[in-house]
C-alpha positions, 0 to 999 in steps of 0.5 A, spaced: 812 878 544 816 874 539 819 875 535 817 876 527 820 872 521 824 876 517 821 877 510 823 880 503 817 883 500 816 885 492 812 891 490 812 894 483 809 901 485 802 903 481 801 896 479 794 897 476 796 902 471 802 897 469 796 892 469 793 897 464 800 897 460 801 890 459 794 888 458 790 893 454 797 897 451 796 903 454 802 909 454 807 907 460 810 915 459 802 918 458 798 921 465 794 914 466 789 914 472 785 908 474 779 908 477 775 905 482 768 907 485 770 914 481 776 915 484 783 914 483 786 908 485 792 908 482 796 913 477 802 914 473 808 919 474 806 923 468 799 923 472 802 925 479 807 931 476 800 933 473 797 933 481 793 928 480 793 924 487 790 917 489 783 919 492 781 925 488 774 924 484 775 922 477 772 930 475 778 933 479 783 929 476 780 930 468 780 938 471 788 937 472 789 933 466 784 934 460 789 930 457 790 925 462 788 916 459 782 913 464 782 906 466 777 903 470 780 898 475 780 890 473 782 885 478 783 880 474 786 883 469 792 885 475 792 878 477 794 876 470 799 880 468 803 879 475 802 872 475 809 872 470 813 877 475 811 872 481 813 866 476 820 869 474 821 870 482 820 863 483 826 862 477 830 864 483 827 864 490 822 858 493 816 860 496 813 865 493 807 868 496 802 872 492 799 878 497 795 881 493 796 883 484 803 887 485 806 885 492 808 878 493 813 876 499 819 870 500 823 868 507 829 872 507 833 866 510 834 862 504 835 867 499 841 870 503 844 864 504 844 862 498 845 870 494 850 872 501 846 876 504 840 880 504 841 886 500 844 880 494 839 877 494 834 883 493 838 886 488 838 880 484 830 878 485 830 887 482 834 884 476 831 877 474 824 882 474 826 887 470 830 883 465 824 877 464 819 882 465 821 888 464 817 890 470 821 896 476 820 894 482 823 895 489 823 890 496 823 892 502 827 887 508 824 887 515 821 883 521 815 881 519 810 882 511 807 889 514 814 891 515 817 890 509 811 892 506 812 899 509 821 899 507 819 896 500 815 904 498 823 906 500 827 900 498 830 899 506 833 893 509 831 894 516 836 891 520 833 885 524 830 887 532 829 894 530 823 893 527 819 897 532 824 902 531 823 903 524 815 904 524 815 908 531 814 914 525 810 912 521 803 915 521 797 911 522 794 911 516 799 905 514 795 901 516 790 901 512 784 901 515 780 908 514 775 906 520 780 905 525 785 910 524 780 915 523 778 914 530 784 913 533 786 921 529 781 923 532 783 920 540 790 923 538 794 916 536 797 919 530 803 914 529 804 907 529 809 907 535 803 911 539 798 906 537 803 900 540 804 904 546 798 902 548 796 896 553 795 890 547 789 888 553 785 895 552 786 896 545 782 890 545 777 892 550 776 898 546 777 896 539 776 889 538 779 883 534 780 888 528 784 893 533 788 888 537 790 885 530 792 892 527 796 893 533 801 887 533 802 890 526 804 897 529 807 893 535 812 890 529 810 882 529 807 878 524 801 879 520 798 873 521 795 871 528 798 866 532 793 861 531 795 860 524 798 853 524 800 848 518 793 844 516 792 837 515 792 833 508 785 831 509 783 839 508 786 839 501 781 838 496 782 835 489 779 834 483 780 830 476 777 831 470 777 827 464 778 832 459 782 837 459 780 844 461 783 849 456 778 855 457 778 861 462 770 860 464 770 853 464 776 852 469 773 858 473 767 854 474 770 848 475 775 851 480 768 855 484 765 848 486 772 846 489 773 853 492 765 852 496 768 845 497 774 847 501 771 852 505 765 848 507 769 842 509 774 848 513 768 851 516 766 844 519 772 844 523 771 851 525 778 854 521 779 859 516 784 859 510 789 865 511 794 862 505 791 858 500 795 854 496 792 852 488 795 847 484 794 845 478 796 839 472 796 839 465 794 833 460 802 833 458 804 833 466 807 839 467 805 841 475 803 849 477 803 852 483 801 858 487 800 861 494 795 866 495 796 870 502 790 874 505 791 879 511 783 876 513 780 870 513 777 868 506 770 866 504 768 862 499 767 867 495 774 869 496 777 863 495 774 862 488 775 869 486 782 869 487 782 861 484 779 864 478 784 870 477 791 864 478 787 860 473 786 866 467 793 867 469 795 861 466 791 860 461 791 867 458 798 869 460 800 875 460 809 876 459 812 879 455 817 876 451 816 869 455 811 863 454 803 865 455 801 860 459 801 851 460 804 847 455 796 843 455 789 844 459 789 842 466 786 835 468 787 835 475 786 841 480 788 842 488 786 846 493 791 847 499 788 851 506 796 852 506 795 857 512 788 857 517 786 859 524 782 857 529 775 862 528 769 860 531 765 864 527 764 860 522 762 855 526 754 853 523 750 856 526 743 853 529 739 855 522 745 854 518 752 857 516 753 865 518 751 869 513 747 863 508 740 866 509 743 873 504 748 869 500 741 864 498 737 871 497 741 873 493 742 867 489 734 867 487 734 874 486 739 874 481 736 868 478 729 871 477 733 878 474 736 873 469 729 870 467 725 876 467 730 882 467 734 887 471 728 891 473 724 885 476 727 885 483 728 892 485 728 895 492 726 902 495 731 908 495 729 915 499 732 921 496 731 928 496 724 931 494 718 935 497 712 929 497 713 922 499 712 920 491 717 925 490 722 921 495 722 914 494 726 910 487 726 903 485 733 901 483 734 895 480 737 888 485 745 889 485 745 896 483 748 903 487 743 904 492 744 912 490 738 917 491 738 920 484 736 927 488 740 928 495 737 931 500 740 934 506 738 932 514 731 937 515 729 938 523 723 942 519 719 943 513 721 951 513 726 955 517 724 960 521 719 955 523 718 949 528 713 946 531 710 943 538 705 939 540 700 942 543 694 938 547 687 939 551 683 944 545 681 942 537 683 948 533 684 947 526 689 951 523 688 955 516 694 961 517 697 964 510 703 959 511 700 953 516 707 949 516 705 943 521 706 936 524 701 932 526 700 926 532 697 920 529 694 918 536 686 920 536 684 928 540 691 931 537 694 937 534 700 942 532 700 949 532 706 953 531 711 958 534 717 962 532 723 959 532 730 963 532 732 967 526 733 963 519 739 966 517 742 962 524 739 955 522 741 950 516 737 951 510 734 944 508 735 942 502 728 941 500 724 948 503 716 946 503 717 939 503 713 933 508 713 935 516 716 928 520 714 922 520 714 920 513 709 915 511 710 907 511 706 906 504 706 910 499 701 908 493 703 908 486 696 910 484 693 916 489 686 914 491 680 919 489 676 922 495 672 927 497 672 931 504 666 933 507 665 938 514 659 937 518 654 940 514 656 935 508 658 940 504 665 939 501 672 942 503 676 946 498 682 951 500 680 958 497 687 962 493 689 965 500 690 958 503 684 958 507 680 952 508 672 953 505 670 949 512 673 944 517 674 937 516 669 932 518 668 926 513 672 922 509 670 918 503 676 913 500 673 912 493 667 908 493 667 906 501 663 909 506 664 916 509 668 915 515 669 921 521 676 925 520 679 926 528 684 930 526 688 934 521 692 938 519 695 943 512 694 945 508 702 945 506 703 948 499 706 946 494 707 949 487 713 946 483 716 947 477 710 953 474 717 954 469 714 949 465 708 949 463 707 942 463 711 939 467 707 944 474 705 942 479 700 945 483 697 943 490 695 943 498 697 937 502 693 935 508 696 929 515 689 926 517 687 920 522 680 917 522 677 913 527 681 907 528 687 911 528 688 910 521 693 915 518 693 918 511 696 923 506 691 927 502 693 932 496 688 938 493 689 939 486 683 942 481 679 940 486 680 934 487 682 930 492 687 924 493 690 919 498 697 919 496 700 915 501 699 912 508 702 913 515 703 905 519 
């Protein structure tokens, strides 16, 4: 295995609460959270005496805090305000390497040559931070960025060569990766020296490229692939403008086209960027640069993203007690795939780029939102109810695809009761509670036997609701009918649920009766009879017709609808 570059790692502890600070002027000695997706993504210390961890729910930090300040999670916001840390770095090292807003990254050669050694120079890279940005952070030395990572939560200097010494004790959740460290929880691989134990060809046998890459970190290397190599000049894009870009938006639209540009001419070569490199010009020839590290590879949408967050660093500016951005606007700007693999994966395709058909969906669907509003594209989200109609919310594109009412997994409508096919004979079920299924085939039908105890079985979350399957069709305005049995009488359910006779026609509003070949319910239902007009009262029926055709039906009033339709 060869051996890693020594790496000097900065990392300011809780950067997206310091963030808030600079920025928004919150109290840096107050309880502070900022959240993302409603939990805590980062907190402050006064936060942390209070309790409060990262991952809890935002109702459970305020439990522990009433008091405590909430931040939501801007990533531009954190881009901005650490780009003044990156630049008083590189006012003492070269090379400075942005891995994410809060953590950046130099080889250590230099600067220990330079300062006399590897602990001066973290010393005075501590000192120049906190006395240009009045920003605290701690550095960690080790083989390889991941390593120093893991020394920077404790300010170590990890001596070179016993890298894989120093993370045989970390516990696997370093990694960061929740799906793959859960599975390896689960198989037993509690640390990172257990998980580089393992054969690097059976890692990637059993987990993929992803494990294979986690496990080259556990094992002390480098975090970058070995196909990473020094691009060619011909990669970089570039582009001048004739007048000067002095405002974030028009800057960031102009720096999208240059990113698309970038990954459409990497993609053609069949390379991904893993380190970009953002140049900038300004009107009075003042040259800005910065590096942009990924532990992946970038799409073009995390390319322009992480353009956009360099360029409202420099525009807006967020140092204290320093210069707020460029002496003038920008008049040439260039992007530089400082760092690519080889990925054969974003070769195109037969039918165009991986992926090309959901990004231009998506497009469209926003552009019609943008000309007719929000709820003109709206997509279907199942949740908790007892009828189809109950079940199924149409949520506007782009939104959180959450059911309004949770549901929890039902195997059958009531407990105490399940269901089973019974075939050969035609008996029509009128019990007290004739909780069925139905099969859709022609000369079908269900009985009921006991089942197990209830208080041995989960209760569902909706008792009385629709047997399986669900139905494919459900109609936003329930069709009149009329039901019929043999001697053309109508069908009606009397108080104790008992059927006025048996189903045998079925006329859909105007059309023509068509034979019923089977059924089965009623299924009860009385909802809400608290609120008088919110009730609900009525009987369900499953039932096929000839042609195989499969409906819902509901009894209320005595009246008879089609609510929904089985495929």
């Amino acid at each position: 295995m060869e051996t890693a570059v020594r790496a000097l790692l900065v990392w300011c502890p809780d950067w997206p609460v310091v963030a808030a600070e600079i920025v928004e002027g919150v109290s840096s000695g107050a309880a502070v959270v900022v959240l993302s997706g409603n939990r805590v993504l980062a907190c402050s210390e006064a936060a942390r005496r209070e309790g409060i961890r990262r991952g809890i729910r935002r109702r459970e930090a305020q439990s522990l805090c009433p008091h405590v300040i909430v931040v939501e999670h801007d990533p531009g916001r954190d881009a901005r305000a650490f780009e003044p840390v990156v630049a008083a770095i590189e006012d003492v090292v070269a090379g400075v390497e942005v891995i994410r807003p809060g953590a950046c990254a130099v080889a250590v050669r230099g600067p220990a040559r330079y300062f006399g050694g590897e602990e001066a120079a973290a010393e005075r890279i501590v000192e120049q931070v906190a006395q240009t940005c009045a920003v605290e952070c701690q550095v960690g030395i080790a083989d390889g960025v991941f390593a120093a990572g893991i020394a920077a939560r404790t300010g170590l200097v990890v001596e070179a060569g016993k890298t894989r010494e120093f993370l045989s004790a970390v516990p696997i959740s370093a990694l960061e990766k929740p799906d793959l460290t859960d599975l390896l929880n689960r198989l037993g691989v509690k640390t990172l020296g257990g998980f580089a134990a393992l054969p690097a060809g059976d890692v990637l046998t059993r987990f993929g490229f992803e494990g294979a890459l986690a496990h080259r970190l556990a094992s002390g290397s480098d975090h970058r692939p070995l196909a990473v190599r020094q691009p060619p000049i011909d990669l970089a894009v570039e582009e001048t403008y004739d007048e000067a870009l002095d405002r974030v938006d028009v800057a960031a639209f102009a720096g999208r086209a240059l990113a698309e540009q970038l990954h459409d001419r990497l993609a053609a070569h069949g390379l991904a960027c893993t380190r970009l490199g953002i140049e900038a010009v300004t009107a009075d020839g003042q040259e800005l640069y910065r590096v942009w590290r990924h532990d992946g590879t970038l799409t073009a949408a995390a390319i322009a993203e992480r353009v956009r967050w360099q360029l409202d660093g420099w525009l807006t500016g967020a140092r204290r007690g320093g210069p707020g951005g460029p002496t003038a606007g920008l008049v040439r700007m260039r992007l530089v795939p400082d760092g690519v693999m080889v990925h054969l994966g974003l070769q195109p395709g037969l039918w165009g780029e991986t992926g090309a058909e959901r990004e231009r969906a998506h497009r469209a669907f926003s552009r019609v939102q943008g000309l007719l509003g929000p709820d003109s594209v709206v997509t279907v989200v199942l949740g908790g109810g007892r009828s189809a109609d109950d079940q199924a919310r149409l949520v506007p594109w782009g939104d959180e695809r959450e059911p309004s009412r949770p549901a929890e997994a039902q195997r059958e409508p009531i407990p105490g009761i399940v269901t089973e096919p019974l075939l050969g004979r035609m008996a029509p079920v009128t019990q007290l509670r004739p909780i069925h299924q139905i099969d859709t085939s022609e000369n079908s039908e269900m009985a009921t036997r006991k089942a197990e105890p209830a208080a041995k079985q989960k209760n569902p979350s909706w008792p009385g609701r629709l047997p399986r399957p669900s139905p494919a069709i459900v109609l936003p305005e329930p069709l009149p009918a009329i039901v019929r049995d043999a001697a053309g009488h109508p069908v009606g359910v009397s108080a104790r649920l008992e059927l006025t006779g048996e189903p045998a026609t079925l006329a859909i509003d105007r059309a023509a009766p068509t034979k019923i070949t089977g059924w089965a319910g009623p299924w009860p239902v009385d909802e809400r009879w608290w609120a008088p007009d919110e009730a609900r009262r009525r009987a369900r029926f499953q039932m096929t017709i000839e042609g195989g055709r499969a409906m819902l039906l509901s009894l209320s009033q005595g009246r008879w609808r089609v609510e929904a339709i089985y495929d």
